[in-house]
C-alpha positions in Angstrom: 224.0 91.4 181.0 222.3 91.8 184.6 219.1 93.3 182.1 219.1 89.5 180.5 220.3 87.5 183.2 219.3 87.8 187.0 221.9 87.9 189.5 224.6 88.7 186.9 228.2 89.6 187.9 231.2 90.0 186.4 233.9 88.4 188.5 237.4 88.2 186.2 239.8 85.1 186.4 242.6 84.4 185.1 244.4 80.8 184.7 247.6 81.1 185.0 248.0 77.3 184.1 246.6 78.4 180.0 249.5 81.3 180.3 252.1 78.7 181.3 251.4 76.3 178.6 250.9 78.9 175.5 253.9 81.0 177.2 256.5 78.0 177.0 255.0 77.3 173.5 255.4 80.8 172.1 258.4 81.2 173.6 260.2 77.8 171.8 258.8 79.1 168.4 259.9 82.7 168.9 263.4 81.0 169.4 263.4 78.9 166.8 262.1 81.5 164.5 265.0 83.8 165.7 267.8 81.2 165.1 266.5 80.1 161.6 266.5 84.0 160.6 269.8 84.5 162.0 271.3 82.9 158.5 269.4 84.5 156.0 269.7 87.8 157.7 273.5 87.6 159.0 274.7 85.6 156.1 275.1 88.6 153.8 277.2 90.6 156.8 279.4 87.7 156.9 280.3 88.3 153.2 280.4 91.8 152.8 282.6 92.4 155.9 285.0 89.0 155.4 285.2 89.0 151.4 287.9 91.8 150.2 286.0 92.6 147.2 282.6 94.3 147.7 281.0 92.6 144.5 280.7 89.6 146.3 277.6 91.1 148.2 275.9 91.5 145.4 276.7 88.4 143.9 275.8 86.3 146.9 272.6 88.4 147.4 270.7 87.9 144.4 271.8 84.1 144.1 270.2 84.0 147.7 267.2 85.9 146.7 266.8 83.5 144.0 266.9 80.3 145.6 264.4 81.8 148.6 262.0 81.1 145.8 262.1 77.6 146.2 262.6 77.9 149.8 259.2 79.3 149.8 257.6 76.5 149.1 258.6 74.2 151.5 257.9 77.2 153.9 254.3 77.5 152.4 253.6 73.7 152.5 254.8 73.7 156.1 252.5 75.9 157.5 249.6 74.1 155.6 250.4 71.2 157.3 251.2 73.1 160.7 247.2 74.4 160.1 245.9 71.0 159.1 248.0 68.8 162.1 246.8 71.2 164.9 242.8 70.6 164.0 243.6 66.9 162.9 246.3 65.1 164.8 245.4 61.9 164.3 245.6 62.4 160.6 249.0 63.9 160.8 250.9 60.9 159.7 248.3 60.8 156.3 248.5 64.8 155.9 252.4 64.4 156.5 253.0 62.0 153.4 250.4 64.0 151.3 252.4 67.7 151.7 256.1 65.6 151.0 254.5 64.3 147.9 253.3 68.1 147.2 256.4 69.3 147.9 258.2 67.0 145.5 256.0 68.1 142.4 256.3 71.2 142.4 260.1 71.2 143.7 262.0 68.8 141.5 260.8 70.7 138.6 261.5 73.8 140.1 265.1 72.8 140.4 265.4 71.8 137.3 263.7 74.6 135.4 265.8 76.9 137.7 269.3 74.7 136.9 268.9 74.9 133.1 268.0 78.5 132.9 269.9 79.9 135.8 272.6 81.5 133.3 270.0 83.3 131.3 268.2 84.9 134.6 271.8 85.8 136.1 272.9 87.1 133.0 270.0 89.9 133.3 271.5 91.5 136.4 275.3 91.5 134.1 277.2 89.2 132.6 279.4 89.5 135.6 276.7 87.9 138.0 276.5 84.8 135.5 280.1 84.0 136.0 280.5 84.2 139.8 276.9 82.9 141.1 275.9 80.6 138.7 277.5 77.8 140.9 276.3 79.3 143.9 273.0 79.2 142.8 273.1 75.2 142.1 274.1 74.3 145.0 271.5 76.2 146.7 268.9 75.1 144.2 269.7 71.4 145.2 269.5 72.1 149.1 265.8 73.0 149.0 265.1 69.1 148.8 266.6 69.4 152.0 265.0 72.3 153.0 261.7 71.0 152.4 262.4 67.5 154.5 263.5 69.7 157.1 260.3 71.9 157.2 258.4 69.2 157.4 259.7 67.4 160.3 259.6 71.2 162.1 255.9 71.2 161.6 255.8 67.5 163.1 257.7 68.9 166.0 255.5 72.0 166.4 252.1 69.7 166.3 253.6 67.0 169.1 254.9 70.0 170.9 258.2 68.9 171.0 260.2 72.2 171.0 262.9 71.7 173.1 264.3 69.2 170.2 262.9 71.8 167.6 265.6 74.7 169.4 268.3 72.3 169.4 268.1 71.8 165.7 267.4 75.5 164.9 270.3 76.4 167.4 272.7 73.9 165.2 271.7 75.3 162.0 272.5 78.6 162.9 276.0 78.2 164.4 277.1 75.6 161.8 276.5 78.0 159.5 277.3 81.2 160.5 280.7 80.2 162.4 282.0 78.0 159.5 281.2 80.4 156.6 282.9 82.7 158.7 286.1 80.3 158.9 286.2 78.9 155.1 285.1 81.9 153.3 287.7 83.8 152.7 289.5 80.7 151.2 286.5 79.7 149.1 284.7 82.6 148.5 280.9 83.0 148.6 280.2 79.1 146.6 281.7 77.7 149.7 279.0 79.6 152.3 276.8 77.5 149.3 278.2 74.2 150.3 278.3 75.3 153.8 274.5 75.7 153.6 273.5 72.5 152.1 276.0 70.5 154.0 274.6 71.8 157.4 270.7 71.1 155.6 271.7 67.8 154.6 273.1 66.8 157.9 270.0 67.6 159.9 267.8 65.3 156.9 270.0 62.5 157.4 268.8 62.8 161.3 265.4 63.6 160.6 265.6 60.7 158.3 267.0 58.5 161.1 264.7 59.8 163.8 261.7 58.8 161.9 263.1 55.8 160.9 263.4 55.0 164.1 260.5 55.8 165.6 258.5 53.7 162.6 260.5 50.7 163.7 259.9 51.3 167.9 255.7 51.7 166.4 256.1 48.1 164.7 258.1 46.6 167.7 255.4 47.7 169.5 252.7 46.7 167.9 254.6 43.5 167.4 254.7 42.9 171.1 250.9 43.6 171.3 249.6 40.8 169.0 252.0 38.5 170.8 250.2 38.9 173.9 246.8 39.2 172.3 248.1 35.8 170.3 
């Protein structure tokens, strides 16, 4: 560089305000990716070590592995809008609308595909899997609406840099699930860690749902209020 450039030096700096920020954002995501993990990855201990019968691993496992499937995609369409929010955030509301509609085509038949042939699929890992997942495997079908809604509003969250909200919710999930399998599950068996699951997914839509109701109606008010001055 001094060759090209006269009077050339290299003089490192480092702004420690750029580590702060990206720090505090790495750090909520890192969290959040740790608590939304947690039941996927302890789920499985919690029903081989609570469940008498050592089957029910098994069972529970590939039903699981299964569903993940469909979980992919709202996982896939998430980070497509994650990618599309952070370079356009102004057209995140448009972009946000276009990836639920996507995630509704391809889910809903999906579900339905997997609903209606579910016996035959099970019945290729023994007859034995057909009979005690085949319910399981419903109920988690239908909680990847939920899912998906979910994912969604995480992205939302990650673009407005919201992430103290975004661990609270990841922190709920986690705990719901994991400490009331835990309770119910040697009662129910591994379909109730199923209903478990979409009960803790569905509560968390119905506040997602509410917070963006909400927030569409404070936008109106507002917007309300400013043509009545304007006016």
């Amino acid at each position: 560089m001094p060759r090209v450039q006269r009077n050339y030096r290299f003089v490192p700096r480092l702004n420690l305000d750029i580590i702060k920020e990206v720090w505090k954002y790495s750090a909520g995501n890192y969290f959040v990716s740790l608590f939304h993990s947690a039941s996927t990855l302890v789920l499985p201990l919690v029903v081989v070590n609570l469940l008498p019968y050592a089957e029910a691993n098994a069972f529970f496992y590939v039903a699981w592995t299964i569903a993940s499937l469909l979980f992919a995609v709202p996982w896939a369409v998430s980070q497509s809008l994650f990618a599309e929010g952070s370079h356009f955030e102004d057209r995140l509301r448009v972009n946000t609308l276009r990836a639920f509609r996507f995630l509704l085509t391809l889910l809903i038949p999906a579900i339905i595909l997997l609903v209606v042939l579910g016996k035959w699929l099970l019945l290729l890992f023994g007859e034995s899997y057909s009979t005690n997942a085949l319910t399981l495997l419903w109920i988690l079908s239908f909680s990847s609406i939920f899912v998906g809604i979910n994912q969604i509003y995480y992205t939302i969250l990650r673009v407005r840099r919201r992430m103290r909200e975004l661990i609270v919710i990841a922190v709920f999930e986690a705990l719901a699930v994991l400490i009331t399998s835990s309770l119910i599950i040697r009662e129910t068996g591994i379909v109730g860690v199923g209903y478990v699951w979409i009960g803790a997914e569905g509560l968390i839509s119905t506040y997602v749902i509410g917070s963006v109701l909400l927030r569409l109606r404070a936008v109106r008010a507002n917007s309300n209020h400013s043509n009545g001055k304007k006016t």
